[in-house]
Each structure stands twice: as structure tokens, then as C-alpha cells.
RONU-928888 format. One record per residue: residue number from 1; residue in one letter; x, y, z of N, C-alpha, C in turn. Coordinates in pm, whole numbers, plus 50000, padded with zeros to 5 digits. Layout:
<nodes>
+-----+------+-------+-------+-------+-------+-------+-------+-------+-------+-------+
| seq | type |   n_X |   n_Y |   n_Z |  ca_X |  ca_Y |  ca_Z |   c_X |   c_Y |   c_Z |
+-----+------+-------+-------+-------+-------+-------+-------+-------+-------+-------+
| NUM |    a |     X |     Y |     Z |     X |     Y |     Z |     X |     Y |     Z |
...
+-----+------+-------+-------+-------+-------+-------+-------+-------+-------+-------+
</nodes>
This chain:
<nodes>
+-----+------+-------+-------+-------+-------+-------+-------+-------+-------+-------+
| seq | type |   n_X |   n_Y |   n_Z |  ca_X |  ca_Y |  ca_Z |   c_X |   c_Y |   c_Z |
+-----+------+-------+-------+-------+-------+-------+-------+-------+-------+-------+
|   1 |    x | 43180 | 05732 | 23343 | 43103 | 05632 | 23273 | 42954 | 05665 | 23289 |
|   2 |    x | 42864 | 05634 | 23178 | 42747 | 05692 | 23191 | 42682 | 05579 | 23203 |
|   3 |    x | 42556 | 05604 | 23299 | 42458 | 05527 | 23339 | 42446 | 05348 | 23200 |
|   4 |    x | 42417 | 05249 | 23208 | 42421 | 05170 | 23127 | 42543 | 05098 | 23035 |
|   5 |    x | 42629 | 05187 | 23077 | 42713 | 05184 | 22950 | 42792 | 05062 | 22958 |
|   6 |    x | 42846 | 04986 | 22856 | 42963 | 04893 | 22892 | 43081 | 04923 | 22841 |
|   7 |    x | 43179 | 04900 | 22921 | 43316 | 04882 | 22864 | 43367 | 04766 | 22816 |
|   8 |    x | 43394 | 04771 | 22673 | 43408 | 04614 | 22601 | 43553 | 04565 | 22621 |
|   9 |    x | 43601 | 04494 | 22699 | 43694 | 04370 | 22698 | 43810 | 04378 | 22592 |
|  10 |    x | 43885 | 04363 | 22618 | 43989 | 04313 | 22456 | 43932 | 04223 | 22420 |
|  11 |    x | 43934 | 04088 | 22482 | 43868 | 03958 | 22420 | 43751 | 04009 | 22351 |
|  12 |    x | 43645 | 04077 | 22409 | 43530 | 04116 | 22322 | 43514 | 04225 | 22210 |
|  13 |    x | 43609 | 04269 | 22209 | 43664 | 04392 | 22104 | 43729 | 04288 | 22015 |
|  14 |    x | 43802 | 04229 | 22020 | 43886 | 04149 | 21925 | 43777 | 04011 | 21846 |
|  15 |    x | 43664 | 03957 | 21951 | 43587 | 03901 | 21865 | 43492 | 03942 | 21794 |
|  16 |    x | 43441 | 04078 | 21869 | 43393 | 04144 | 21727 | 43464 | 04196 | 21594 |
|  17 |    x | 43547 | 04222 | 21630 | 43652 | 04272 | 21490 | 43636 | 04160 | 21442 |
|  18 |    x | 43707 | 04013 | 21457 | 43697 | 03903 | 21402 | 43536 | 03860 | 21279 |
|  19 |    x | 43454 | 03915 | 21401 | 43322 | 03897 | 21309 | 43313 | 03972 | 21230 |
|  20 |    x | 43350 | 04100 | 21236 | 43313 | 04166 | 21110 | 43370 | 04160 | 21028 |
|  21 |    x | 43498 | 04123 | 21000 | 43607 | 04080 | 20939 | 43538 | 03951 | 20885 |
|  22 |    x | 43538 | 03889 | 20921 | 43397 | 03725 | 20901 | 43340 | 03727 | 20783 |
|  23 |    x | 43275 | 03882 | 20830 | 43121 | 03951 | 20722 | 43146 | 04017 | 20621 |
|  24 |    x | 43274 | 04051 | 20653 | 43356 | 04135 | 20520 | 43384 | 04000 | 20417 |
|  25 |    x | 43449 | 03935 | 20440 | 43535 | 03874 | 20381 | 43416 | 03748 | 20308 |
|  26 |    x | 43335 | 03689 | 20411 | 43183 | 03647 | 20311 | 43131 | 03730 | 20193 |
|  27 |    x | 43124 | 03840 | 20241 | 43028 | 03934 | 20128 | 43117 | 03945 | 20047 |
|  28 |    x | 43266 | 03960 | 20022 | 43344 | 03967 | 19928 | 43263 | 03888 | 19786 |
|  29 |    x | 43300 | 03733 | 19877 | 43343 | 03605 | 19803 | 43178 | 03572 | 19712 |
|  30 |    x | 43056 | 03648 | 19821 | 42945 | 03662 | 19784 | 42987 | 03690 | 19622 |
|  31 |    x | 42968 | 03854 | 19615 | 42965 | 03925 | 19529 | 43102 | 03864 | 19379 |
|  32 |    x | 43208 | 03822 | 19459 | 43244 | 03758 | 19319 | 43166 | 03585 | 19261 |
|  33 |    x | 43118 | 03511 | 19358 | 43022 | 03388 | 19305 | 42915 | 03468 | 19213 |
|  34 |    x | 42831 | 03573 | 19270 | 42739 | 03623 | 19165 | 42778 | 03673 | 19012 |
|  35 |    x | 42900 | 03738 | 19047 | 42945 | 03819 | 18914 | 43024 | 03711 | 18864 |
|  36 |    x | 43057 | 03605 | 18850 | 43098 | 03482 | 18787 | 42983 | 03386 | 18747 |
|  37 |    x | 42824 | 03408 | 18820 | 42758 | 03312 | 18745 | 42655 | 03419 | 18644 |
|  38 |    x | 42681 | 03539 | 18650 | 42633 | 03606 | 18537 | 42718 | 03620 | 18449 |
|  39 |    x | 42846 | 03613 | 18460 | 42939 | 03615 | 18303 | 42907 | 03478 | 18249 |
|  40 |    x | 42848 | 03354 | 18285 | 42840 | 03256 | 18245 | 42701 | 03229 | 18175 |
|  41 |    x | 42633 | 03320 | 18312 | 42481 | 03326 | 18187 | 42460 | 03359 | 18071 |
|  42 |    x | 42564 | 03499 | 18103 | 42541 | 03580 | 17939 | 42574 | 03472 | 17872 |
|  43 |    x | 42697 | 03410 | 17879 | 42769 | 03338 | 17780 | 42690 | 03242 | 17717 |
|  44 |    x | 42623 | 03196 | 17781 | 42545 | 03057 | 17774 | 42413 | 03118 | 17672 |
|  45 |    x | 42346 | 03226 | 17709 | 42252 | 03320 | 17610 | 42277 | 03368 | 17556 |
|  46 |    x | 42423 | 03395 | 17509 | 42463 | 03374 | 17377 | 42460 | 03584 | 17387 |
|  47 |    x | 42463 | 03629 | 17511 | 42444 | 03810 | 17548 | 42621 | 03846 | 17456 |
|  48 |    x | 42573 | 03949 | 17402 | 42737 | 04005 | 17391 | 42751 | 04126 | 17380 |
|  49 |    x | 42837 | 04237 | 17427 | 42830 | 04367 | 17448 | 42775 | 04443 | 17318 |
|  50 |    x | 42863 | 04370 | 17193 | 42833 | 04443 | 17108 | 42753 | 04406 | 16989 |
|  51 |    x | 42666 | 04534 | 16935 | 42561 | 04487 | 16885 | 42584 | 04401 | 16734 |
|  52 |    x | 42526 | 04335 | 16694 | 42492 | 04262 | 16608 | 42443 | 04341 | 16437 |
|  53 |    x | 42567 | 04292 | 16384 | 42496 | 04398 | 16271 | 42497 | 04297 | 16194 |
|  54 |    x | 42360 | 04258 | 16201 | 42307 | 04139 | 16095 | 42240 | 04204 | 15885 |
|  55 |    x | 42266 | 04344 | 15948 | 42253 | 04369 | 15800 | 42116 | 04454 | 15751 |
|  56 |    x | 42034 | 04427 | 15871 | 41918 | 04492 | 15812 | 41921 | 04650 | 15905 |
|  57 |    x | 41835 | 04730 | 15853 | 41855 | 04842 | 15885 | 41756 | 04914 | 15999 |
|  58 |    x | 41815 | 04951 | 16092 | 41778 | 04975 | 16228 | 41633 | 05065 | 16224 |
|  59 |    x | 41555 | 05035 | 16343 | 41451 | 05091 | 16357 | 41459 | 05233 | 16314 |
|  60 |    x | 41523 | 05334 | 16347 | 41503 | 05503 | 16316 | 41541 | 05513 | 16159 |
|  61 |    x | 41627 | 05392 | 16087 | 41650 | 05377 | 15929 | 41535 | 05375 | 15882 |
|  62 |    x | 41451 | 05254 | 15967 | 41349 | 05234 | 15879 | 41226 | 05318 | 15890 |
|  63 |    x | 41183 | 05455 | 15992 | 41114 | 05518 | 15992 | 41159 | 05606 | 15906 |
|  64 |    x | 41212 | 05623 | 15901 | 41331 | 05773 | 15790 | 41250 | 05713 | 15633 |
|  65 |    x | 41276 | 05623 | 15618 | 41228 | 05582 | 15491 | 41108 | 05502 | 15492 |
|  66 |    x | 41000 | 05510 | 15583 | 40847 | 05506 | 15540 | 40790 | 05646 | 15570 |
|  67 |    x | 40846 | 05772 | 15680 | 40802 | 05883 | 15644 | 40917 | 05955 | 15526 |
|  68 |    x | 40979 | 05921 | 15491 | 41001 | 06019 | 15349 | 41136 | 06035 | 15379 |
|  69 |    x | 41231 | 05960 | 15446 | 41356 | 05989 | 15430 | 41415 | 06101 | 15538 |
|  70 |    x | 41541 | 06134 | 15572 | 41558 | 06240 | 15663 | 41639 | 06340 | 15594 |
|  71 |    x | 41586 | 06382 | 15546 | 41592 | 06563 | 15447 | 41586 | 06607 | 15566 |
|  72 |    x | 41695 | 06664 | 15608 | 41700 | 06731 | 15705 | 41692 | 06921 | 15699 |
|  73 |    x | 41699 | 06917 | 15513 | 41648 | 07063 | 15535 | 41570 | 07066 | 15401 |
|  74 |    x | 41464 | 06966 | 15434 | 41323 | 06974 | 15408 | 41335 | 07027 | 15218 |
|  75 |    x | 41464 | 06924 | 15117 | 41458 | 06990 | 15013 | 41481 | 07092 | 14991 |
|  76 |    x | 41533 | 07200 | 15041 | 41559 | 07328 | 15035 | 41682 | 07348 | 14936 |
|  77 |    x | 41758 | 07224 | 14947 | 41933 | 07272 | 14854 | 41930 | 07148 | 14787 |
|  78 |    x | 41798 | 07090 | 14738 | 41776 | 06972 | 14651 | 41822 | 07079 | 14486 |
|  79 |    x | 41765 | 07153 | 14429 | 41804 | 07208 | 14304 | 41938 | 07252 | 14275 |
|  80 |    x | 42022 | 07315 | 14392 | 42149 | 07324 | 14361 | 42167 | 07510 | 14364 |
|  81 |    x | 42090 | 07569 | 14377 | 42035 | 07678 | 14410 | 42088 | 07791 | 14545 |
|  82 |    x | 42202 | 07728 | 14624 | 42252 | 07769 | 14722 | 42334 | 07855 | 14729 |
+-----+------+-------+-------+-------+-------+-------+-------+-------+-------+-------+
</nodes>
């Protein structure tokens, strides 16, 4: 046995297990109260995974067509010429 050291007890081995077991089993119940009052938030804000296609046309649509559309080869096989 080295200088300081203790030898822990059954009783004291077994109430620490108990506690950590304690701390386990809190943090569980933690983590599902949280993830049950955020499925309720979303719900309530009306959040939903998937996006909303209300019809109008998405930001990179609408740059495409105030710079000139996405010709992606710049008119080149616009005449038919290929």
C-alpha cells in the first residue's frame, strides 16, 4: 500500500456506485425533458423539417434571372450549330 492511499470499504464502493448510478440515471431523464420541450417548441413555432414551397422562386432562381439567366455554356449551342 502506498503512502496516503485508501482502501475503499464495500459499503463505500457500493455507495459510490449507487451515486453514480444516481447521476447516470438524472442526466438520462435530463436530456429526454430537454429533447421533449424542444419538439414542442418547434411545434408551437410552427418549425418543420421540410421546406416550404410557397411558390415563389428561391434566392439563386432569382439571381440567375437578374444576371441573365444560367447559360451555362455562355450561348455557345444557342443556334443549333453543334
Amino acid at each position: 500500500m502506498t503512502h496516503g492511499a485508501h482502501k475503499m470499504t464495500f459499503e463505500e464502493t457500493r455507495d459510490n456506485t449507487t451515486a453514480i448510478e444516481a447521476t447516470t440515471i438524472e442526466a438520462d431523464a435530463h436530456d429526454k425533458i430537454v429533447a421533449e420541450a424542444r419538439r414542442e417548441s418547434e411545434e408551437r413555432n410552427g418549425y418543420d423539417d421540410e421546406p416550404e414551397d410557397d411558390g415563389q422562386p428561391s434566392e439563386y432562381e432569382e439571381w440567375q434571372d437578374y444576371m441573365g439567366g444560367d447559360d451555362w455554356d455562355f450561348g455557345e449551342y444557342d443556334q443549333g450549330g453543334y
